[in-house]
C-alpha positions, 0 to 999 in steps of 0.5 A: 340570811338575816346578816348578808356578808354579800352582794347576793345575800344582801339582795334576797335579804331585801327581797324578802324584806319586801315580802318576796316570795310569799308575795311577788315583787314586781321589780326585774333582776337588774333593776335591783342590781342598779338599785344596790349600786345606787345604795353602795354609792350613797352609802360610801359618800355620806355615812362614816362608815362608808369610807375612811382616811388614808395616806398615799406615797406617790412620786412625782413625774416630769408629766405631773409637773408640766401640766400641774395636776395628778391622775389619782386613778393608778393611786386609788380610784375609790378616792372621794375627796383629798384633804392636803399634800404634805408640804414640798418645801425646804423648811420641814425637810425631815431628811436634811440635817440642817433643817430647823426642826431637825436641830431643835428636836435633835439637842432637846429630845434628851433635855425634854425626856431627863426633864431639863428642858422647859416643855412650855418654852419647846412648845411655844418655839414650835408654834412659832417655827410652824407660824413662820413657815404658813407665813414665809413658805406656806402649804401649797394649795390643792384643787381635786375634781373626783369627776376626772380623778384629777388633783391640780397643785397651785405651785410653782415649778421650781418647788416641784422636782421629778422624783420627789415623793408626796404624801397625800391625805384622802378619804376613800370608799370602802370597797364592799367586795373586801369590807363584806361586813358593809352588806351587813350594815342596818342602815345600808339595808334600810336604804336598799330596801327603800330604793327597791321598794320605791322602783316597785311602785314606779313599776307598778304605777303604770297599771294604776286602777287596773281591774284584775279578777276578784275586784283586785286592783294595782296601787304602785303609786300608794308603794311609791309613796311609802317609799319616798317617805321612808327613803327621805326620813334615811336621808335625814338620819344620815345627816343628823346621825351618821355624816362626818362634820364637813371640816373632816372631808375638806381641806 
């Protein structure tokens, strides 16, 4: 099937991208397999079709609090790298009526949409709460390891409760067993079969000059050396073409 909408498609589509079956591709069912997953991972990390921005609500527990860090993995296990939590502090409370912000956008909202309000002076007032806040109630800094799944929030206890719900900003992998149309991607499928044709010639290498009947003889490491050429100028594109700038993945 020229445009995979599976895991199964997408592996004979490479395989027959690699000549298969008119010629025998010398590379085991579960090598392809590993191959596929090697690609997915890749894909999902660094093309920006690989995964996307979401927002988590997740409540925090008195465990949280006590050690500090977050278990990601019952929120999202596909998350690759969080960016911030929306502040916990008093000052931008929405659902205080007293809040400074609250009171601003309450009397002005009807002054700014009948026009008698100066939308410069609202802007710069604005700036100015929102530097006051960096300055005297900052965001609280985050650390997230992907490896553990653990997200570390350098605050004091007193500025978390039990029961108090975050809103988290991350970026997470697409999951290709529901965003099918990823097996259709042209650059995943270029990738897959550069990996697979390079376990080909890793395969093959250890019959190198062996002489078979009609003077034919195994070449696995010209195969293997196609595809690392091939496999780095992807790596490349994928930098120079397909990766989101670095300030869209950190925070």
């Amino acid at each position: 099937m020229a445009s995979p909408q599976s895991r199964q498609q997408l592996k004979d589509y490479c395989l027959r991208a690699l000549g298969h079956p008119v010629i025998e591709v010398n590379v085991e069912d579960s090598q392809v397999e590993d191959r596929i997953d090697e690609a997915l991972q890749y894909f999902a990390k660094w093309h920006h079709d690989g995964g996307g921005k979401m927002y988590y609500k997740y409540g925090l527990t008195a465990d949280d609090i006590s050690r500090k860090w977050i278990d990601t993995t019952p929120i999202d296990p596909s998350i690759l790298t969080i960016n911030r939590i929306f502040h916990m502090g008093f000052n931008i409370s929405t659902h205080n009526i007293f809040n400074i912000r609250y009171q601003l956008a309450l009397n002005d909202s009807c002054g700014l949409r009948t026009g008698q309000t100066n939308l410069n002076y609202y802007v710069s007032t604005m700036q100015y709460i929102e530097m006051l806040e960096q300055l005297l109630d900052p965001e609280e800094q985050i650390r997230f390891n992907r490896v553990n799944n653990r997200l570390y929030i350098d605050a004091t206890t007193t500025d978390m409760q039990a029961g108090t719900y975050l809103m988290i900003e991350a970026y997470t992998a697409n999951n290709p067993e529901l965003a099918t149309e990823i097996y259709n991607d042209n650059y995943l499928k270029k990738y897959t079969i550069a990996l697979i044709k390079r376990q080909w010639g890793v395969n093959l290498s250890k019959y190198e000059g062996m002489p078979l009947p009609g003077n034919v003889t195994f070449n696995g490491g010209k195969i293997y050396q196609e595809a690392m050429e091939e496999i780095a100028k992807l790596e490349e594109d994928v930098q120079s073409k397909y990766q989101l700038p670095p300030d869209f993945l950190t925070g």
